[in-house]
C-alpha positions, 0 to 999 in steps of 0.5 A, a space after each residue: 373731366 379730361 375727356 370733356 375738356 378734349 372733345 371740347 378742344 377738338 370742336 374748339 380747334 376745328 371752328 377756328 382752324 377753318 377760319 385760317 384764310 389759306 387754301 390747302 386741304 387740311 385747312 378747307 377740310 373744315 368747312 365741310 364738316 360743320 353741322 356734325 362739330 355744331 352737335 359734338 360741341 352741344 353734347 360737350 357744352 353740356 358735359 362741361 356745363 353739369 359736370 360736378 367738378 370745380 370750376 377752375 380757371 381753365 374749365 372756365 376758359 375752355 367753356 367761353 371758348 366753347 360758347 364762341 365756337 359753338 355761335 360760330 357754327 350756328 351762324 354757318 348753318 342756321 341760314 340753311 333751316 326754317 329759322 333764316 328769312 327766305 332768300 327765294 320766294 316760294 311760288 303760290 299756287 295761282 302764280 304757277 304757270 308750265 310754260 315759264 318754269 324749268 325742272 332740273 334734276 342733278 346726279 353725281 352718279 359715281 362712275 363705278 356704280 353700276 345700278 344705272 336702273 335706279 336714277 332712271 326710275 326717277 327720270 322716267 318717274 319727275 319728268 325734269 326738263 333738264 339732267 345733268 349727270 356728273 361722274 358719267 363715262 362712256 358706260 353710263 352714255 350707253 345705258 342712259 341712251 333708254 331716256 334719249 327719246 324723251 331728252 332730244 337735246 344732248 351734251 355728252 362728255 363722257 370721260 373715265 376721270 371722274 370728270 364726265 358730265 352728260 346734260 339731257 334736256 327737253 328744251 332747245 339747247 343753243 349756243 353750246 359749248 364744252 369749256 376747260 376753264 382752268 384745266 384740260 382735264 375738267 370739262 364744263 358745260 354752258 349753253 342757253 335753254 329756251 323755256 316753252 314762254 320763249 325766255 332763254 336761260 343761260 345755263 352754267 354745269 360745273 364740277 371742279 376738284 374738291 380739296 382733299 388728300 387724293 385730288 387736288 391739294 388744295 381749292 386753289 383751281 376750285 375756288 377760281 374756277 366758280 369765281 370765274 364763272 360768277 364774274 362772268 354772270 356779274 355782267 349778264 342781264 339774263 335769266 341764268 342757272 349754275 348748278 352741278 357738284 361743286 365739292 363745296 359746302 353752301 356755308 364756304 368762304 367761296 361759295 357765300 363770296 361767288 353768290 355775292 359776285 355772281 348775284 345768284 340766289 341759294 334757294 335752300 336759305 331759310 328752308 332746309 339743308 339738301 345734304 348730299 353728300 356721302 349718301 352712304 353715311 347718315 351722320 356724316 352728310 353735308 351739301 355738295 350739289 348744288 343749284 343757285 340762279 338769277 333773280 327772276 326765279 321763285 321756288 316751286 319745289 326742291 327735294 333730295 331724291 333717294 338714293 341710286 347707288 352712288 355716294 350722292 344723293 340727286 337732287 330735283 328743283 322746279 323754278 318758275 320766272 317772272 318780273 314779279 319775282 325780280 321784283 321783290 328778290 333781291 341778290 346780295 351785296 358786293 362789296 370793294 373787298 368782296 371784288 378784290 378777293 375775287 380777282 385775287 383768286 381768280 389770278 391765284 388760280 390762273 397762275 397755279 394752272 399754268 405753273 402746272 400745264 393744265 390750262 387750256 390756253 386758248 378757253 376762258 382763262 387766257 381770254 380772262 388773263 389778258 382782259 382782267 375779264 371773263 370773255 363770252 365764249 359762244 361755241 
């Protein structure tokens, strides 16, 4: 019985820890792990529920605990399976139309992985009008140069911090620029793709730190860095994507919050979990890379891809515009306290930069700090 009542205390303590509205890693950590404590606690309620011993009274608290912490999780991740509403609707067939769609496929690749042919195969094999490639340093630029030809507009930053990114695209690129948002060590890419219809769509590549014991201590640069984005979006009457490896869950505090900000829709709601990440580990998987976008977008298809020797998987996703769609999608509501959270963050995070010099004080975060507003910075 001991044993039962202390898996049931570990599922117990770990829904209710990442409740804790505090931003150092041990706390953030617990976010991630959700769909593997939603099966530990099952396995446990039903270990306490048949087990032949007395029902004392602490058997009885732990089990009403064990229920709340069991919906707690359900309520995370259920939105992510068939069972949830659609958040974005699925385009029919006699809706489809080439020239208004854009094709995307996402790979954080692991810098020191070396099968470089693997995520190439799956280039050459879907086609995506965009890639964006995270984790890239000059090693990769080299051998991804095969896909140049087909990819005449690029936007390398090839770096040996784990922080690289490439973006090939078969759309015109316009407007490009390669921001440092809170740190001069985290590039991100924003630019504006045309689709084949004339329509532009803004374009946001982000990979910030994740929290966690051997990167950043805690969310704090993370958390601001994609509210910042999001306030900026908030104010766009665009077509627009984000999209990259967000070291965040889709069930997280901050990511549910920069939806509600930004607007955007999650196209995996009320379809499927995409898990990504560890690639290598069945049961320890949860979504890191993600793709969130305007309204005006419908589903064509989303599919994890296998894997290419990382420890993310890659993702491709087809969106199509159109007025039908924005018609009938509807983004999420921002509340007062929603906004105030925001801007709290966003501060939190602006300050913490500076304290530790790693601002880039002439980029988005001063234009922010001394406007209370995320200025468009166009290169």
């Amino acid at each position: 019985m001991i044993w039962i009542e202390i898996l049931s205390a570990i599922v117990i303590w770990l829904s209710f820890w990442s409740l804790i509205p505090r931003d150092e890693w041990w706390f953030r950590g617990a976010d991630f792990p959700r769909l593997q404590i939603l099966f530990v606690g099952i396995i446990a309620f039903f270990l306490l529920l048949f087990w032949q011993g007395a029902w004392d009274l602490k058997r009885e608290i732990i089990f009403v605990l064990l229920i709340a912490a069991l919906a707690f999780q359900l309520k995370m991740v259920l939105p992510y399976t068939f069972l949830w509403k659609k958040q974005v609707a699925q385009v029919r067939s006699e809706q489809l139309d080439s020239s208004k769609q854009i094709s995307v496929l996402v790979s954080n690749v692991l810098t020191p992985n070396d099968q470089y042919h693997l995520l190439i195969e799956h280039i050459q094999k879907f086609q995506p009008d965009l890639v964006l490639t995270l984790e890239t340093d000059q090693t990769w630029q080299n051998h991804l140069k095969v896909i140049e030809q087909d990819y005449p507009y690029q936007v390398p930053v090839p770096l040996d911090n784990l922080y690289g990114m490439h973006l090939y695209s078969k759309l015109k690129l316009v407007d490009t620029d390669i921001k440092f948002i809170l740190s001069d060590e985290i590039p991100s890419i924003h630019t504006t793709a045309i689709l084949p219809s004339g329509q532009a769509v803004k374009l946001y590549c982000l990979h910030p730190k994740p929290p966690s014991p051997t990167e950043a201590k805690d969310s704090t640069l993370r958390d601001a860095e994609l509210l910042i984005v999001g306030d900026q979006i908030k104010d766009l009457d665009e077509s627009c994507i984000v999209m990259g490896d967000l070291n965040d869950v889709a069930w997280s505090r901050t990511t549910r919050l920069f939806q509600r900000i930004s607007g955007l829709l999650d196209p995996r709601v009320g379809r499927k979990y995409v898990n990504t990440f560890h690639a290598d580990y069945k049961f320890l998987r949860w979504s890191l890379d993600h793709l969130f976008h305007s309204t005006d977008f419908a589903l064509v298809q989303m599919q994890r891809l296998p894997h290419i020797g990382s420890d993310h998987f890659p993702i491709f996703v087809t969106l199509q515009t159109g007025r039908v769609f924005e018609q009938i999608q509807e983004e999420l509501e921002q509340s007062d306290a929603d906004e105030q959270e925001a801007q709290e963050a966003i501060q939190e995070g602006i300050e913490k930069a500076e304290k530790e010099e790693k601002i880039v004080t002439d980029e988005i975060a001063q234009d922010y700090k001394g406007e209370n507003k995320l200025s468009d910075n166009k290169g």
